[in-house]
C-alpha positions as CSV (number, residue, x, y, z in Angstrom):
1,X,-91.8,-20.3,-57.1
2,X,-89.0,-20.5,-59.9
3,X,-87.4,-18.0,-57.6
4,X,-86.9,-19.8,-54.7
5,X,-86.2,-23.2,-56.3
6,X,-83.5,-21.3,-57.4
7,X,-82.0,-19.9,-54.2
8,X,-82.8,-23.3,-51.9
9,X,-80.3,-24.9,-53.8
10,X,-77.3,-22.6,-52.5
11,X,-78.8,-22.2,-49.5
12,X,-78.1,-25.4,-48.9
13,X,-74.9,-25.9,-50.7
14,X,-73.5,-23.2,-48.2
15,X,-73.5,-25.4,-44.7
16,X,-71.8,-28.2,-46.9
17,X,-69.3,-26.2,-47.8
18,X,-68.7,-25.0,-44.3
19,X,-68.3,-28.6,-42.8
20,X,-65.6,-29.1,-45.6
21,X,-63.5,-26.2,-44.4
22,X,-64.1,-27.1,-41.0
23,X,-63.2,-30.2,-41.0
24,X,-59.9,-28.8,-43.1
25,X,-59.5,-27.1,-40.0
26,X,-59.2,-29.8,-37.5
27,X,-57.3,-31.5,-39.6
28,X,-54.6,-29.1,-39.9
29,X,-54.9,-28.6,-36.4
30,X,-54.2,-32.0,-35.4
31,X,-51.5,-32.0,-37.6
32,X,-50.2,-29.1,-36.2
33,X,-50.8,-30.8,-32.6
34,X,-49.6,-34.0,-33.6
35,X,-45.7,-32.7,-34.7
36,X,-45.7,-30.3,-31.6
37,X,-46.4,-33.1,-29.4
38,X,-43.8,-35.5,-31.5
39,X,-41.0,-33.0,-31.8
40,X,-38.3,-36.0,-31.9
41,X,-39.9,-37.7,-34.7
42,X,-40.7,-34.6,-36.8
43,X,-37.1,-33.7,-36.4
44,X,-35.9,-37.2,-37.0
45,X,-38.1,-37.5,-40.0
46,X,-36.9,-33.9,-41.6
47,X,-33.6,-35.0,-41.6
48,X,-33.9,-38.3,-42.8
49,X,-36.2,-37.3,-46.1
50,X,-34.1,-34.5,-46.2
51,X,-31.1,-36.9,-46.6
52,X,-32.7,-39.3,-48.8
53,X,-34.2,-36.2,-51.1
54,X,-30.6,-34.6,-51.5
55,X,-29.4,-38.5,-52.2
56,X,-31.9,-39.6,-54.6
57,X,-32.8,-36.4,-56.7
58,X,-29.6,-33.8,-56.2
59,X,-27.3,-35.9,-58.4
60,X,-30.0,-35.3,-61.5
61,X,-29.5,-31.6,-61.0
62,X,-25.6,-31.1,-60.1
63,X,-23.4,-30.3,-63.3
64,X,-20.6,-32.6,-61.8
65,X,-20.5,-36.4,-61.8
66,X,-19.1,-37.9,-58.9
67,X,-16.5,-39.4,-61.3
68,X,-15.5,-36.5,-62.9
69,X,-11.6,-35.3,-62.4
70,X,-10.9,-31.3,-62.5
71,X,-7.1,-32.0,-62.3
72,X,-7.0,-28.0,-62.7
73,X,-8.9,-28.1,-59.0
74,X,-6.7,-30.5,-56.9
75,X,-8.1,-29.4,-53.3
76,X,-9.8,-26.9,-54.3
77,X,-11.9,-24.5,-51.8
78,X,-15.6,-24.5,-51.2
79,X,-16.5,-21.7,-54.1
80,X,-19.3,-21.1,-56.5
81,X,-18.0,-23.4,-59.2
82,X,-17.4,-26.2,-56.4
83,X,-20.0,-25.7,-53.6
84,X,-18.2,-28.3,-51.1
85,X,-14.9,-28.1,-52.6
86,X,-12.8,-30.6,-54.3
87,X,-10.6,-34.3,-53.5
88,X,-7.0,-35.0,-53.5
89,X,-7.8,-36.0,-56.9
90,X,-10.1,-33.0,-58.2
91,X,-13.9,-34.6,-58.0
92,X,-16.7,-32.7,-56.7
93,X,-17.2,-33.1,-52.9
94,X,-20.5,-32.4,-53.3
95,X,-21.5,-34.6,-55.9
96,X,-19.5,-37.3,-54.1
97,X,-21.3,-36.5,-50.8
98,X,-25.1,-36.3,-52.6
99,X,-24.4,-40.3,-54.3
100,X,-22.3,-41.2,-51.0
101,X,-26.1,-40.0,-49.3
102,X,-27.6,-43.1,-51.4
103,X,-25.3,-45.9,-50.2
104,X,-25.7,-44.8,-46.3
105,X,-29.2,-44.7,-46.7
106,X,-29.3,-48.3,-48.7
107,X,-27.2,-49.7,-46.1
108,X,-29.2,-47.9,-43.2
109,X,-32.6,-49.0,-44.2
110,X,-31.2,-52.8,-45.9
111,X,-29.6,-53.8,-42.8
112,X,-32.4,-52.9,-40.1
113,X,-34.7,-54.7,-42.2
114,X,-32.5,-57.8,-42.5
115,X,-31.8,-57.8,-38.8
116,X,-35.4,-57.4,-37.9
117,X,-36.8,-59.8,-39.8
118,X,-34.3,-62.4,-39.5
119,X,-33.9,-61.6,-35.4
120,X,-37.7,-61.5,-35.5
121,X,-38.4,-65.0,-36.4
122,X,-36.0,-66.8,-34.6
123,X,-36.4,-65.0,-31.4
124,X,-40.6,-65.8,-31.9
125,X,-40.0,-69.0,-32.3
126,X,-37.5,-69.5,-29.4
127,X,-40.2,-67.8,-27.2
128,X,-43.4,-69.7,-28.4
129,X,-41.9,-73.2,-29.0
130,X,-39.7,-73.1,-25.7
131,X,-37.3,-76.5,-24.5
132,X,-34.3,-77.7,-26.3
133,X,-35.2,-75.2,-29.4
134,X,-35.6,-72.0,-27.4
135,X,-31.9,-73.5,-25.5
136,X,-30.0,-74.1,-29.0
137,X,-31.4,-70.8,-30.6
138,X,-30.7,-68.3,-28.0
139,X,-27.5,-70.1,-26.7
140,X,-26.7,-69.2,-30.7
141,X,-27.8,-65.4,-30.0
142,X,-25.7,-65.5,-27.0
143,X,-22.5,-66.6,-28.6
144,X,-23.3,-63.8,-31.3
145,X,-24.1,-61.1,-29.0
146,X,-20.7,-61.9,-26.8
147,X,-18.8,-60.5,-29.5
148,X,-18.8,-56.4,-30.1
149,X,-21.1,-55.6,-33.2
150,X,-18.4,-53.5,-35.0
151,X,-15.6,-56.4,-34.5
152,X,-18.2,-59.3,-35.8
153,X,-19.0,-57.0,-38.7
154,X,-15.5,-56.4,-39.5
155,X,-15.1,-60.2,-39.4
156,X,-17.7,-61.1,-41.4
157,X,-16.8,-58.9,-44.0
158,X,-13.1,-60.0,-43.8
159,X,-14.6,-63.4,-44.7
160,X,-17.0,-62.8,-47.6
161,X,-15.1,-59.6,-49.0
162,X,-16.2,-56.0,-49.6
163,X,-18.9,-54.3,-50.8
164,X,-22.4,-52.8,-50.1
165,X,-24.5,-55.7,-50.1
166,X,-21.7,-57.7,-48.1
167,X,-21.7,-54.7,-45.8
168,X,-25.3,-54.7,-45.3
169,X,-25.6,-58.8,-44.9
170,X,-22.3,-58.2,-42.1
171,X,-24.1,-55.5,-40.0
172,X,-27.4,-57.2,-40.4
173,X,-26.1,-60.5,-39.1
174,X,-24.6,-58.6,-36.3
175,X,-27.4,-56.8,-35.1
176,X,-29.8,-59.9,-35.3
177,X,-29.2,-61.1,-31.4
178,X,-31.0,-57.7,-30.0
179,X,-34.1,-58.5,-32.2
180,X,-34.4,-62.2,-31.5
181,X,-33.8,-61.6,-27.5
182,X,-36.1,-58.5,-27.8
183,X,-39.0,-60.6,-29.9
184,X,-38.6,-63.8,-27.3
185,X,-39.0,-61.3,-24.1
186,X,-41.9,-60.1,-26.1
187,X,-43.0,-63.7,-27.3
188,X,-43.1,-64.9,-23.7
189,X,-44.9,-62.1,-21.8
190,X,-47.7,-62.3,-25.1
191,X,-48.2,-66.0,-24.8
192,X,-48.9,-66.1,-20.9
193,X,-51.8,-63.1,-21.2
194,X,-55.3,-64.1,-21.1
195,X,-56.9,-63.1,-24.7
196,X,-53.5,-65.7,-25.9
197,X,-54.3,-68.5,-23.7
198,X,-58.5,-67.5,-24.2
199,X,-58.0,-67.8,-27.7
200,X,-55.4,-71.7,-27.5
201,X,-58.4,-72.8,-25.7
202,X,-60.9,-72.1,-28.4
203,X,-59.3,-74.0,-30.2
204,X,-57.1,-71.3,-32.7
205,X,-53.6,-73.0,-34.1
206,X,-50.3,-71.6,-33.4
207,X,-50.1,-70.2,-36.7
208,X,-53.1,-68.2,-35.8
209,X,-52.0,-67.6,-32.6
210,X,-48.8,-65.9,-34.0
211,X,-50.5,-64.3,-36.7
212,X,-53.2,-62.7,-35.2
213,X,-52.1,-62.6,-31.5
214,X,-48.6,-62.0,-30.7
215,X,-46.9,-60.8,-34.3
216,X,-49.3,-57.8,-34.1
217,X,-48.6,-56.9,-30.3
218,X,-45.0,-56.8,-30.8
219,X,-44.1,-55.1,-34.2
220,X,-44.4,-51.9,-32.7
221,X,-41.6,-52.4,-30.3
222,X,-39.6,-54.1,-33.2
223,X,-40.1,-50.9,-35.3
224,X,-38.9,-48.6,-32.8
225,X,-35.2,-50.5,-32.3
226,X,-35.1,-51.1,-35.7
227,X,-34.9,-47.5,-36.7
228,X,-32.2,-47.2,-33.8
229,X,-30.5,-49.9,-35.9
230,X,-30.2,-48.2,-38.7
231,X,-28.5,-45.0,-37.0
232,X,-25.8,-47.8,-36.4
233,X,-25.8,-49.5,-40.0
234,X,-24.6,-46.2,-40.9
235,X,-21.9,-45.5,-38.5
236,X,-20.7,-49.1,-38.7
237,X,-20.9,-48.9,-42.4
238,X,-18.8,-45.8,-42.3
239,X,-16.4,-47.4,-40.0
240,X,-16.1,-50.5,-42.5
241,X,-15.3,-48.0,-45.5
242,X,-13.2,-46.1,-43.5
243,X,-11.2,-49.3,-43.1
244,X,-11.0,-49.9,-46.2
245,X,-13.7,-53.0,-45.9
246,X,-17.0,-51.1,-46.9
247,X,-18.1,-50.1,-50.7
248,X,-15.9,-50.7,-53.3
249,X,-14.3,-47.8,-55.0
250,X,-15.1,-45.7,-57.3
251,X,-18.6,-45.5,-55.3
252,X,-17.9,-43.0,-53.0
253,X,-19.0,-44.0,-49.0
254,X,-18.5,-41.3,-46.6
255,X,-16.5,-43.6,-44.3
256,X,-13.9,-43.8,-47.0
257,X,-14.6,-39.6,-48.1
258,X,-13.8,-39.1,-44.2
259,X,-10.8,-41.5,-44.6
260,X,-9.3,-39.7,-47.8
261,X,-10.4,-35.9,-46.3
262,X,-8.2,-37.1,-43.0
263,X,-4.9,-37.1,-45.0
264,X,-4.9,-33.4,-45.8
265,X,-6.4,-32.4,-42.4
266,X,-4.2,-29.4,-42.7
267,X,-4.3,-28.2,-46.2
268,X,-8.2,-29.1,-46.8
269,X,-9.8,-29.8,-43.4
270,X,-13.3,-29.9,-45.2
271,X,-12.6,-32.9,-46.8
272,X,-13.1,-34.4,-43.4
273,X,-15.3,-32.3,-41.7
274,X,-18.2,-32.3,-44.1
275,X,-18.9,-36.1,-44.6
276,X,-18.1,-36.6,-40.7
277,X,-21.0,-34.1,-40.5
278,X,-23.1,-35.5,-42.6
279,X,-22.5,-39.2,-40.8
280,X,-23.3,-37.5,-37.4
281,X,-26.6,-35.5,-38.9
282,X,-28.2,-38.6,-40.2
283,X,-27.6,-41.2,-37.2
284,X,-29.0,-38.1,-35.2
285,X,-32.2,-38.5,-37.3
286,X,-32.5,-42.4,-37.6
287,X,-32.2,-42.0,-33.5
288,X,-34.2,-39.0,-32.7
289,X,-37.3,-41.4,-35.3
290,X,-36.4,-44.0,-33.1
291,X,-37.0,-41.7,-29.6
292,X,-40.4,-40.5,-31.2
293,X,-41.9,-43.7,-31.9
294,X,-41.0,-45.1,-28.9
295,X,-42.7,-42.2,-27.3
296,X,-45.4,-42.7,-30.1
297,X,-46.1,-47.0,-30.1
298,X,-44.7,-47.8,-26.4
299,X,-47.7,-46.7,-24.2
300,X,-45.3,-47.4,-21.5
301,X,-43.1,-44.6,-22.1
302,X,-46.6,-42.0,-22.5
């Protein structure tokens, strides 16, 4: 008897452990299903936390600051010492490039939030309250929405100065019409379906309405042009720095690297090639998430 009692125990301990790895299994098997299927958004995603991984922990690890002058390497070549090279004034490309990852990415992610939320509400209250409100606010996006995005960010900034959190308020501001005309479309068609107008005649109040009803139904389309947006808060961002209206130096912005790499095109063509590259590579990402959730959240486009 003592016998037995001792081997039921792992008998039965055995099938346990076989559902555990099992179910380990699947798991990695969806996973492994889920990024074939999504291949934009796995890309995407790689980039983007490859970006944001370089930018937030690389500078902790380089031996240069960004800061730093080697007036002994003016223009210096892409060598062991100086992985990326050195600027007309004998900083470390590299380390310039790795903090320069930080302020793209702050602007990227500050700025489609900003537009989203602000575009959001006033395009979901155009939609549900409708009349004279839904005229004056639109009419507003319109007049907004007339002018190119770059030139009203440019504008913008010329009127409340320079700098990253200017830049991000400017190309938040000009990206707001596309949410609010995307969230009233959205608004609209949600109010007019049957569980919306079910749910006003039992009595639920607008707030609940939005809250429950419509807000929830729409995020996901919000989401995916929002991480579009963000592939063009960095490329206008660039542009404003590369005008000379971006961040402030000494904060290094690529837009203002590329501007400072264009000069010596012909002694030290990396100085413009490598944060042009690095612009390109991460509005690629923040556009190729954008492709995948919308192939992801929009069951029209499945």
């Amino acid at each position: 008897m003592s016998t037995m009692e001792q081997v039921a125990p792992g008998a039965a301990q055995a099938p346990v452990s076989n559902v555990k790895l099992a179910t380990t299994g699947n798991r990695i098997l969806r996973s492994r299903r889920f990024l074939q299927k999504h291949r934009f958004l796995t890309i995407g995603l790689a980039i983007v936390l490859s970006v944001t991984l370089i930018g937030l922990v690389g500078p902790f690890f380089y031996p240069y600051d960004h800061t730093e002058q080697d007036w002994m390497n003016i223009l210096a070549a892409p060598s062991r010492e100086h992985l990326l090279g050195t600027d007309d004034l004998g900083r470390d490309e590299l380390a310039r490039l790795m903090v320069g990852a930080r302020i793209s990415l702050l602007v990227a992610v500050g700025a489609a939030i900003g537009a989203s939320v602000i575009g959001s509400v006033i395009g979901l209250f155009a939609g549900y309250l409708g009349g004279w409100t839904e005229s004056a606010l639109m009419r507003l996006m319109d007049a907004l929405y007339a002018f190119p995005s770059l030139v009203l960010a440019i504008a913008l900034v010329g009127i409340i100065g320079a700098g990253t959190w200017q830049a991000i308020f400017a190309i938040s501001i000009a990206a707001v019409p596309k949410f609010a005309r995307l969230m009233r479309a959205q608004t609209l068609r949600l109010r007019d379906s049957d569980y919306v107008v079910a749910s006003m005649v039992a009595g639920a109040s607008p707030l609940r309405l939005i809250s429950r009803h419509i807000v929830p139904n729409a995020v996901g389309v919000v989401i995916i042009v929002a991480s579009s947006t963000a592939g063009f808060a960095v490329l206008t961002e660039a542009s404003l720095s590369f005008l000379g209206l971006g961040v402030r130096p000494p904060n290094p912005a690529w837009g203002s690297m590329l501007k400072s790499g264009y000069q010596f095109l012909d002694r030290a063509a990396w100085l413009a090639v490598i944060p042009g590259f690095a612009i390109s590579l991460l509005v690629l990402g923040f556009n190729l998430i954008g492709d995948g959730l919308r192939d992801l959240l929009d069951p029209r486009a499945r």
